[in-house]
Kinemage of the C-alpha trace (Angstrom):
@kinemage 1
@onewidth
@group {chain A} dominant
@subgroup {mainchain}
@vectorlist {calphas} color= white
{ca unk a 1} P 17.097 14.309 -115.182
{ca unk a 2} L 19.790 11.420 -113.801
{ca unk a 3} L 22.957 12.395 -112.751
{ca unk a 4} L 25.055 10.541 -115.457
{ca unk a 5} L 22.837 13.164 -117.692
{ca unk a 6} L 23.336 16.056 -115.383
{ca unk a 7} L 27.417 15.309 -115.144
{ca unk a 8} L 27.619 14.932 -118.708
{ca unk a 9} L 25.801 18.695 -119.687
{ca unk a 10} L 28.156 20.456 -117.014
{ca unk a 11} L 30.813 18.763 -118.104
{ca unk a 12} L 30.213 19.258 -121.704
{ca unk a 13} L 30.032 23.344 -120.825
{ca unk a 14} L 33.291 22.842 -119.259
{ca unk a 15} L 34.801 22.234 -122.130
{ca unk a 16} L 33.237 24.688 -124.093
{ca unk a 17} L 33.790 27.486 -122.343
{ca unk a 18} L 37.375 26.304 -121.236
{ca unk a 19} L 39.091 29.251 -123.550
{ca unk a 20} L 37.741 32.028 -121.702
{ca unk a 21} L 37.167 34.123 -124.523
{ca unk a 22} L 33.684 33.897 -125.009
{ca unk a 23} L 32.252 37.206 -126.304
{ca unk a 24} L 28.753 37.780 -125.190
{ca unk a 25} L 27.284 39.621 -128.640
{ca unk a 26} L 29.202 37.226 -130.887
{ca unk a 27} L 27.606 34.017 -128.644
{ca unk a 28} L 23.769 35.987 -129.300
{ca unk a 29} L 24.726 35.892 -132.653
{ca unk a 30} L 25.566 31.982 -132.886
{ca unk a 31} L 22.118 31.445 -130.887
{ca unk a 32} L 20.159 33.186 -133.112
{ca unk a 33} L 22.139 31.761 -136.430
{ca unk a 34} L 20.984 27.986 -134.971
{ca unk a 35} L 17.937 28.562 -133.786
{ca unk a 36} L 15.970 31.506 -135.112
{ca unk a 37} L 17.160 32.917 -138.534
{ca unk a 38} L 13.906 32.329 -140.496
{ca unk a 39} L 12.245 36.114 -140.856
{ca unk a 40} L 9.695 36.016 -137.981
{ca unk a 41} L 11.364 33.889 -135.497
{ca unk a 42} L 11.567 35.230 -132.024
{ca unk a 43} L 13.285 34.516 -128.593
{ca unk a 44} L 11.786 35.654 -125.852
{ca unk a 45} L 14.385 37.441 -123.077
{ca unk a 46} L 13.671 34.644 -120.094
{ca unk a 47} L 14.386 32.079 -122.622
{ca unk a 48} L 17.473 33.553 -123.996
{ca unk a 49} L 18.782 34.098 -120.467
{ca unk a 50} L 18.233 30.548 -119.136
{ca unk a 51} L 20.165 29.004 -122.492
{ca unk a 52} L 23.019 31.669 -121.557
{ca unk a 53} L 22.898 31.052 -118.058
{ca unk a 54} L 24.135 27.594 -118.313
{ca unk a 55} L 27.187 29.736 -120.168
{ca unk a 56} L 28.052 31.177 -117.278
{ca unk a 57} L 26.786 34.651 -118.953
{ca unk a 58} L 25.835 37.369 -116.638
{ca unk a 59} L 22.697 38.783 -116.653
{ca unk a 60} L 24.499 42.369 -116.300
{ca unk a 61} L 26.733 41.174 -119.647
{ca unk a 62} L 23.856 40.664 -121.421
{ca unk a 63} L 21.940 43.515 -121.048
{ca unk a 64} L 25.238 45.358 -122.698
{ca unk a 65} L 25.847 42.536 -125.215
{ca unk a 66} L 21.504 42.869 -126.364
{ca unk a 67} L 22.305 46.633 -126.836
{ca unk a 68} L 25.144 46.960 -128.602
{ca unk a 69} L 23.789 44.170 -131.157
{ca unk a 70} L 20.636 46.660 -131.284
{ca unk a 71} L 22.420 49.213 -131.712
{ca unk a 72} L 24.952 47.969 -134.397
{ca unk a 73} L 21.517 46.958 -136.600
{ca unk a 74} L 21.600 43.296 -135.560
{ca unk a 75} L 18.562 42.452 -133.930
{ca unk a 76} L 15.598 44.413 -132.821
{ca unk a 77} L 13.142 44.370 -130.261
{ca unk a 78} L 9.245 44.272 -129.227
{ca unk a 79} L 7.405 43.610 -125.801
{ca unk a 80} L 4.240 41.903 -125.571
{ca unk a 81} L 3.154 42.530 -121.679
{ca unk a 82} L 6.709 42.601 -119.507
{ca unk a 83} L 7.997 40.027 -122.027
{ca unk a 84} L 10.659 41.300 -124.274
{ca unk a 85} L 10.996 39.137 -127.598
{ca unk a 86} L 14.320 39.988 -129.761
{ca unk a 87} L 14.618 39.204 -133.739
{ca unk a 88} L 17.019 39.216 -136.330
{ca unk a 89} L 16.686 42.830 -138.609
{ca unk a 90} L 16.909 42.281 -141.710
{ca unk a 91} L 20.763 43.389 -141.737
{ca unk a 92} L 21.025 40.421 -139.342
{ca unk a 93} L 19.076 38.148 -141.549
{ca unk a 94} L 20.957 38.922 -144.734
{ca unk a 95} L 24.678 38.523 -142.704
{ca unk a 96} L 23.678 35.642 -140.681
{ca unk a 97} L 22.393 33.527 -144.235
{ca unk a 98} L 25.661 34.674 -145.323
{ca unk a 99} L 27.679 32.521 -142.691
{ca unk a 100} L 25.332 29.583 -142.729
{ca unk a 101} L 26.595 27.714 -145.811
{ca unk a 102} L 30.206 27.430 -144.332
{ca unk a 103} L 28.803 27.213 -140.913
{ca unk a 104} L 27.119 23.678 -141.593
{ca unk a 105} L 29.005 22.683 -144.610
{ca unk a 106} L 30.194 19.030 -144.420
{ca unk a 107} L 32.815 19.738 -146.915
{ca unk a 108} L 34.712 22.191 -148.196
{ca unk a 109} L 34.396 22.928 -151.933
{ca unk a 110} L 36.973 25.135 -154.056
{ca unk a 111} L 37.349 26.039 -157.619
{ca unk a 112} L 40.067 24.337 -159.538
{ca unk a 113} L 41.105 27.728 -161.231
{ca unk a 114} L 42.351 30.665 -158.759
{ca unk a 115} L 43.048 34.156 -159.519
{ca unk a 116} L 45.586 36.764 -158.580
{ca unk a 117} L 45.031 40.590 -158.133
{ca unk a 118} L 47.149 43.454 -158.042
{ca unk a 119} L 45.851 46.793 -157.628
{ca unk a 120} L 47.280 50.097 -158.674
{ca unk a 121} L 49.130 52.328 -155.923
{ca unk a 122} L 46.981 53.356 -153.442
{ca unk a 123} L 47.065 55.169 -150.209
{ca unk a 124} L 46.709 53.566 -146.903
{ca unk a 125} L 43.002 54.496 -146.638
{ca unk a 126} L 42.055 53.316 -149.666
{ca unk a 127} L 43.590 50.126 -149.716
{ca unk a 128} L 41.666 49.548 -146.756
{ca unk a 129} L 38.243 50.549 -148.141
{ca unk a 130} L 39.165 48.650 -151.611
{ca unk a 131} L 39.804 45.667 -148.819
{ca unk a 132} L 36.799 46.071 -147.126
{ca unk a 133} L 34.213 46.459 -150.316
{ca unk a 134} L 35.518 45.277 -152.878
{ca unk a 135} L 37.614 41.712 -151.222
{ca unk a 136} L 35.875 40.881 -148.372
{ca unk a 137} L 37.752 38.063 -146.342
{ca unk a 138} L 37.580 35.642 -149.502
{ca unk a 139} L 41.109 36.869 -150.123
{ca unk a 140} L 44.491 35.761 -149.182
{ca unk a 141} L 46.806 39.169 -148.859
{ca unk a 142} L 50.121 38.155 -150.292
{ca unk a 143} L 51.269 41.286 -150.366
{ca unk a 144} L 50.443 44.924 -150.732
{ca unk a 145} L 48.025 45.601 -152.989
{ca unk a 146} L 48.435 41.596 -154.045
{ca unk a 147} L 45.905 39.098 -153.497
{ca unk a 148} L 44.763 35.773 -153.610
{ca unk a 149} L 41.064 34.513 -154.954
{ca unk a 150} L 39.136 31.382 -155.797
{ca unk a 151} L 37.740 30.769 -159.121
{ca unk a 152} L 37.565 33.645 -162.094
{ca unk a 153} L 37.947 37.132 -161.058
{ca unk a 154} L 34.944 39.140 -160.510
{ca unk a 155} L 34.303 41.861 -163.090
{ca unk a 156} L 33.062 44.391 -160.509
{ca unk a 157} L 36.987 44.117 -159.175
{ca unk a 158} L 38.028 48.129 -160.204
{ca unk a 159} L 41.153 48.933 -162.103
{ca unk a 160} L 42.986 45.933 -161.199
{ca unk a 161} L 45.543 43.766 -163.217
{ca unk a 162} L 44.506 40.137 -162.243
{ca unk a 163} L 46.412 36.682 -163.869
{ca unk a 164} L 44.255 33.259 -163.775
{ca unk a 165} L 45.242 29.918 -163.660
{ca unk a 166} L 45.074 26.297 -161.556
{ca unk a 167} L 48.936 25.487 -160.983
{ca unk a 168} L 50.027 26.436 -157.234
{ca unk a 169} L 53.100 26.541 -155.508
{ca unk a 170} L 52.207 27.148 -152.030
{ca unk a 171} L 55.494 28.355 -149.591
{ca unk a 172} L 55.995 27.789 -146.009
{ca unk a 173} L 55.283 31.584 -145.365
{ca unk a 174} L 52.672 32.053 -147.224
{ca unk a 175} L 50.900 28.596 -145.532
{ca unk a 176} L 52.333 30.698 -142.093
{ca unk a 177} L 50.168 34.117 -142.689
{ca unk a 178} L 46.974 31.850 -143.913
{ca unk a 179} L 47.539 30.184 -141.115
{ca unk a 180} L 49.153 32.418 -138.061
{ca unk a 181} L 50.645 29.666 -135.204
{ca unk a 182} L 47.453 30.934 -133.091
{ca unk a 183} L 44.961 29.854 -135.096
{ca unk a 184} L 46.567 26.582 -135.653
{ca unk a 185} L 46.647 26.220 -131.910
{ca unk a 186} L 43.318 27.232 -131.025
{ca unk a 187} L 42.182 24.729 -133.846
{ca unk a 188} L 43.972 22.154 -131.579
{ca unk a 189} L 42.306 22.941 -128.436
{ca unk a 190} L 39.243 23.275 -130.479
{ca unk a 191} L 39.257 19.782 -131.802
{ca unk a 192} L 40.720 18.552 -127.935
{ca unk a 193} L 37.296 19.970 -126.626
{ca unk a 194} L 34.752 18.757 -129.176
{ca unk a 195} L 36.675 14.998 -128.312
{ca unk a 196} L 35.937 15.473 -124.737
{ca unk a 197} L 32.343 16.683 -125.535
{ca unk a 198} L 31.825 13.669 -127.790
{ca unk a 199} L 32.929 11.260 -125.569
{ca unk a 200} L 30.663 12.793 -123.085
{ca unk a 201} L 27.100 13.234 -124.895
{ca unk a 202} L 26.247 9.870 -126.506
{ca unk a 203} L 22.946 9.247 -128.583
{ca unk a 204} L 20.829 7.622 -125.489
{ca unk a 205} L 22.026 10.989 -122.839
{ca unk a 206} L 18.651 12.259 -121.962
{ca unk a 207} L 19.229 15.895 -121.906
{ca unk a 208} L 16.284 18.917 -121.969
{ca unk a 209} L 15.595 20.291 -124.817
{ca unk a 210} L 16.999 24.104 -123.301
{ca unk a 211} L 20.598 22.378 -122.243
{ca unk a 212} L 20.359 20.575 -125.988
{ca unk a 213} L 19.845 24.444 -127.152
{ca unk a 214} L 23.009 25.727 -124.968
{ca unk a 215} L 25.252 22.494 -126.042
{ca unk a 216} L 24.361 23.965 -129.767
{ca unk a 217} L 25.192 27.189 -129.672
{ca unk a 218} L 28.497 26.884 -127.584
{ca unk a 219} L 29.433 23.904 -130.096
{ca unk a 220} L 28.323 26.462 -133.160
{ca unk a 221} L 30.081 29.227 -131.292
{ca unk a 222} L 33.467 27.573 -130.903
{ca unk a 223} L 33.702 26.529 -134.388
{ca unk a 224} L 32.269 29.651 -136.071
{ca unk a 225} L 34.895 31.817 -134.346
{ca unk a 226} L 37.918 29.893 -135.965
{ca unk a 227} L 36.557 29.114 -139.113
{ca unk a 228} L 35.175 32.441 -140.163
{ca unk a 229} L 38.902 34.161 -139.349
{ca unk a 230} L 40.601 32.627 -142.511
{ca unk a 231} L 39.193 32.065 -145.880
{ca unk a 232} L 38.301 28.961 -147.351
{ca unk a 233} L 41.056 27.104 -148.853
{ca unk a 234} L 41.872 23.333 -149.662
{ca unk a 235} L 44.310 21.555 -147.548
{ca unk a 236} L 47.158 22.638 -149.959
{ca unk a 237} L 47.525 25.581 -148.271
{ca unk a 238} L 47.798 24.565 -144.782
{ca unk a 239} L 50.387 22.950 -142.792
{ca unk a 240} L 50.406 19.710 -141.996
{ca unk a 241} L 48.820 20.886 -138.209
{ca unk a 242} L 46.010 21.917 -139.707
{ca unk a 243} L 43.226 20.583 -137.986
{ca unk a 244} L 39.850 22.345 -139.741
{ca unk a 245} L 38.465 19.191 -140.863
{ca unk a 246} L 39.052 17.236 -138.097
{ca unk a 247} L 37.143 20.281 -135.937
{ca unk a 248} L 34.491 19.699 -139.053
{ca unk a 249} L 33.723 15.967 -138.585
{ca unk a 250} L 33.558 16.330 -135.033
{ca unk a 251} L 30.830 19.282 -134.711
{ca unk a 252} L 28.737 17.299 -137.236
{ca unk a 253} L 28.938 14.746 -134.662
{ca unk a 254} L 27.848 16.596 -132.165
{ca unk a 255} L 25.018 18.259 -133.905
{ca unk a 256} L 23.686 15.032 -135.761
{ca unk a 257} L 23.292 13.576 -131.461
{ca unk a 258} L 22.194 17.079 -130.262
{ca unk a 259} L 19.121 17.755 -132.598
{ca unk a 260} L 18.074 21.662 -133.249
{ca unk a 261} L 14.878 21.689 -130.471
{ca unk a 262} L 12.022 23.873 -132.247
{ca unk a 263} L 11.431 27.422 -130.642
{ca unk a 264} L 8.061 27.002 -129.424
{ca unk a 265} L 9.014 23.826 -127.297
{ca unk a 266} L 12.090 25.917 -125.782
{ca unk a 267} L 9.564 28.639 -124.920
{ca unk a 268} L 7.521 26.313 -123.306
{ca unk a 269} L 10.056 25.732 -120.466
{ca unk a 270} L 10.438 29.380 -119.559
């Protein structure tokens, strides 16, 4: 590799690991999402640690991060010789093709009509589980027991009064809890990184195939942990700080330069 190359990857994981926050089994997760999600696909441990080596990722914080995902039903695990090769379960299959439409979206597309719900009294515990099983995180809390939704109301909904319609007034403090001051920062910093990251990898930087794999997931990574912490929502509902789409057009930048390299080439290097 050339040095302009060389500069450009460690920069690149510079940036993307600038917030500190990076949480090992949630990372795993994003690497497996990009690169193996079809039943079947494998990743062998040596090549999983090399990609999360250039992370910065401990051997020792792997090890816990592999069994906790194991043992929460994630992934699962065979050895062929002293290789270890680690799959999605089927649990892991099912939640990751949940993600992937938002994930890689290029746009985000909303019902015109939206719904709202209000449930009878309930007690603290069962508010949560009627949260939990019944709402999901498609739903804006407005209150208690009151709740936002796109499009019709589902019929499965239990015992709930719900009122339809497409006319919105959206308030400050309602666009405040969509949207806590956090999130709109970290979207900031977000977008602030991916710039950097752009400006760095251009179409003709000759990186390998394993640090095109690492660039992926940490760009995935970065963008999957602030966009699957608040539902899907136009621009209506968001102040004017809001920076989700700019974060959008950016890691389809990124991703469109740093093509997904196929598993059995990235095995080959280990």
């Amino acid at each position: 590799m050339n040095s302009l190359a060389d500069h450009a990857f460690q920069k690149s994981v510079e940036e993307l690991t600038r917030n500190g926050e990076q949480r090992v089994w949630s990372i795993i997760v994003t690497l497996f999402g990009d690169l193996a999600q079809r039943p079947g696909d494998q990743i062998s441990g040596p090549l999983m640690s090399r990609i999360t080596d250039q992370m910065g990722i401990k051997p020792e914080a792997m090890r816990v991060a592999l069994h906790r995902l194991r043992k929460d039903g994630w992934i699962k695990s065979e050895k062929v010789g002293r290789t270890s090769f680690y799959s999605l379960t089927n649990y892991g299959l099912v939640q990751s093709a949940k993600a992937t439409p938002r994930i890689y979206a290029r746009n985000v597309k909303t019902d015109e009509n939206w719904h709202v719900v209000v449930t009878k009294p309930m007690t603290q515990t069962d508010r949560q589980c009627f949260e939990r099983d019944f709402l999901g995180k498609d739903y804006v809390v407005l209150g208690t027991g009151v709740y936002l939704g796109n499009g019709a109301p589902s019929e499965t909904l239990p015992e709930v009064f719900a009122l339809e319609g497409s006319t919105l007034v959206v308030p400050n403090w309602l666009k405040k809890t969509i949207a806590p001051a956090k999130l709109v920062s970290e979207y900031k910093s977000l977008e602030k990184n991916l710039l950097a990251v752009a400006e760095l990898v251009r179409p003709d930087t000759s990186l390998t195939p394993l640090e095109i794999a690492t660039l992926r997931t940490l760009v995935v990574h970065n963008w999957r942990r602030n966009l699957l912490r608040h539902p899907e929502l136009p621009e209506t509902f968001y102040s004017k700080d809001w920076r989700e789409n700019e974060c959008r057009a950016l890691v389809h930048q990124l991703l469109g330069m740093l093509k997904r390299p196929s598993l059995r080439g990235l095995e080959r290097t280990t």
